[in-house]
C-alpha positions in Angstrom: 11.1 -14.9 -43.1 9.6 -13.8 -39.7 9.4 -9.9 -38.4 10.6 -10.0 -35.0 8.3 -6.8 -34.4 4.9 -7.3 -33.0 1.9 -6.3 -33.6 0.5 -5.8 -29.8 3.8 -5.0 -27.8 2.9 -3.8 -24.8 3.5 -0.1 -24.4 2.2 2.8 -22.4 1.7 4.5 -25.3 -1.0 2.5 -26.4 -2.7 2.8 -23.6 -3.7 6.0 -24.3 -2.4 9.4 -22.8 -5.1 11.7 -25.0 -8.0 10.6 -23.7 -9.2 14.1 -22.9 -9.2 14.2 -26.8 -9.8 10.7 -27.0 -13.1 10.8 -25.0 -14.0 14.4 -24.6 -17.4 13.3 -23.5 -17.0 9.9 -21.5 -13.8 10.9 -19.7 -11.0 7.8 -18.7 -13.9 5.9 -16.4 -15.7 3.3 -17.0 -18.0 0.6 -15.4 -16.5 -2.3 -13.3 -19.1 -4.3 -15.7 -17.3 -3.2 -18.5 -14.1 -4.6 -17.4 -15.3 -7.2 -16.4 -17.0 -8.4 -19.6 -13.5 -7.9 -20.7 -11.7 -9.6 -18.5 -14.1 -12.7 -18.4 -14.9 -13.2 -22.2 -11.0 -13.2 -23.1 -10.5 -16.0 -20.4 -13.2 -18.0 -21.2 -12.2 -17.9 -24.6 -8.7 -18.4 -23.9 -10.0 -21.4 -21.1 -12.0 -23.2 -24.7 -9.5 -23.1 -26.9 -6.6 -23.9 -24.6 -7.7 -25.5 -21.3 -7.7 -23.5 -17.6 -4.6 -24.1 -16.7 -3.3 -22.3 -20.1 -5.3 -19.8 -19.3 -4.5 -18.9 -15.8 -0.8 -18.9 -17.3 -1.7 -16.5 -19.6 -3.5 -14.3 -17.1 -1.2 -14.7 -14.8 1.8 -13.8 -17.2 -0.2 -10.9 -18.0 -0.1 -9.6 -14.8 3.2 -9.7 -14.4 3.6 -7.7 -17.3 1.2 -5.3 -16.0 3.0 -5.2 -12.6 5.9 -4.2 -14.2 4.8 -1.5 -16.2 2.5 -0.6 -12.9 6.3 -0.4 -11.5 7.7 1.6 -14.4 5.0 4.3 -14.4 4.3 5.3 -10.8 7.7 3.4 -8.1 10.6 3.5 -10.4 11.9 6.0 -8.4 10.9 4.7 -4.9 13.8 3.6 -2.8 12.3 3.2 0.6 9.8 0.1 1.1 7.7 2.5 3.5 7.2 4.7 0.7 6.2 1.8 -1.9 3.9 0.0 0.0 2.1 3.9 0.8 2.7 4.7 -3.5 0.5 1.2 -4.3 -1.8 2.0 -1.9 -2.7 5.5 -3.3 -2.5 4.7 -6.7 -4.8 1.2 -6.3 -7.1 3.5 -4.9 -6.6 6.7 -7.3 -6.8 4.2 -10.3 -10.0 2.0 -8.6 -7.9 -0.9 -8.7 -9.4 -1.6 -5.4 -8.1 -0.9 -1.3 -4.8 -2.8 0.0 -3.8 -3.1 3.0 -0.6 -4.6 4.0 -0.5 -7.1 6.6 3.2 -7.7 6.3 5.8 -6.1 4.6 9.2 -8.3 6.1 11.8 -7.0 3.5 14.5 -8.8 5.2 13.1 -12.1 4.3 11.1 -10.7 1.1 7.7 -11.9 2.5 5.0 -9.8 1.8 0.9 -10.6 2.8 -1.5 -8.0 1.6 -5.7 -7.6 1.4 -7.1 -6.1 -1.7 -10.7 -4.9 -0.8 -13.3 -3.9 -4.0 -11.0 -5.8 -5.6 -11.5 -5.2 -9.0 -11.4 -8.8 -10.2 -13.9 -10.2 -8.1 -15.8 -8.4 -5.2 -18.8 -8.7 -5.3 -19.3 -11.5 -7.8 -21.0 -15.1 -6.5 -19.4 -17.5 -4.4 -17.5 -20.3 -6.3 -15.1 -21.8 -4.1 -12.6 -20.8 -6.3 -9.5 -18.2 -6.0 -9.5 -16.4 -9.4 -7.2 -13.7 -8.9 -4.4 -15.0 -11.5 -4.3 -11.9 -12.9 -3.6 -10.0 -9.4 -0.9 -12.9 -8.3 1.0 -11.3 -11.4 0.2 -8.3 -10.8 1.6 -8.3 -7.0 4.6 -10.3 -8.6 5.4 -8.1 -11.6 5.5 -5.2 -9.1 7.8 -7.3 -6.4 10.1 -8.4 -9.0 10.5 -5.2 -10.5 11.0 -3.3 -6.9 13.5 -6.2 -5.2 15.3 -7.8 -8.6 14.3 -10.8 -7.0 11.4 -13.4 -8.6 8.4 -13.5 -6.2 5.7 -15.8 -6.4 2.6 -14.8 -5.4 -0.6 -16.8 -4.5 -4.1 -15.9 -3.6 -5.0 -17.5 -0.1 -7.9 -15.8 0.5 -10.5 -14.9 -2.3 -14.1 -12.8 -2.3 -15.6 -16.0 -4.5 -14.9 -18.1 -2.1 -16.1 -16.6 0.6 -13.5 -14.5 2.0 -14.8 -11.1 1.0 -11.5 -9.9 0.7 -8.7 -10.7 -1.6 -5.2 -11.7 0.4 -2.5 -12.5 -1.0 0.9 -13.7 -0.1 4.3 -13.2 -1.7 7.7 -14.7 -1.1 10.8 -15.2 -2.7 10.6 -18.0 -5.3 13.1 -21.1 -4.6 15.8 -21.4 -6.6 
């Protein structure tokens, strides 16, 4: 018979909230490189054994579990849209997540439009063509479902790689 516990449950505490003990020496930084080599070797081997659209669910389910716990930790208690859209600012920035900029913010009809500059992701990296911001699309969504109740989605219409050298993205309420 099956456990229903698992092994690699997201939770903030296994993030990490020691790491002055943790890494007395290294600190909580590291290299975009770093996170990168991450980020990259998981979906390219998540993208062999399974195909890219598989993958890009993945990353993008991800996200959204990310964006929520992004939610949980630093807006739970944010009422006000001016304030939330000035908290994810702050803290993209505080955690070098990269710069936003809200273009829109229409919470009558739950359309949101927002730039992500130094985008962690992908500024900087070579020209493909391709938006590869999954990951961010849940991100944004995991954060706009958690603040409205609602389910967002979220697309990339503008990415660094293909030439936009910004990330923008757009989220509206999904259709039922």
């Amino acid at each position: 018979m099956m456990s229903n516990s698992r092994k690699y449950a997201f939770s903030w505490d296994t993030v990490g909230a020691e790491l002055s003990q943790a890494r007395p020496g290294l600190g909580e930084s590291t290299k975009v490189e770093v996170y990168r080599l991450f980020q990259f070797t998981l979906r390219d081997v998540l993208e062999s054994h399974y195909g890219t659209q598989v993958a890009d669910g993945l990353f993008l389910e991800a996200g959204v579990l990310a964006g929520k716990a992004f939610f949980e930790r630093y807006c739970k208690d944010i009422s006000e849209p001016s304030v939330l859209l000035k908290t994810i600012q702050d803290q993209f920035r505080e955690l070098g997540i990269g710069i936003v900029r809200f273009e829109k913010a229409d919470t009558e009809n739950m359309v949101f439009q927002l730039t992500v500059d130094e985008d962690l992701d992908c500024s900087g990296l070579p020209d493909t063509a391709d938006h590869i911001c999954v990951y961010d699309e849940g991100f944004i969504k995991g954060i706009l479902d958690a603040y409205t109740g609602l389910d967002f989605t979220v697309r990339e219409i503008d990415c660094w790689c293909s030439g936009a050298r910004t990330c923008r993205f757009k989220g509206t309420v999904s259709a039922q």
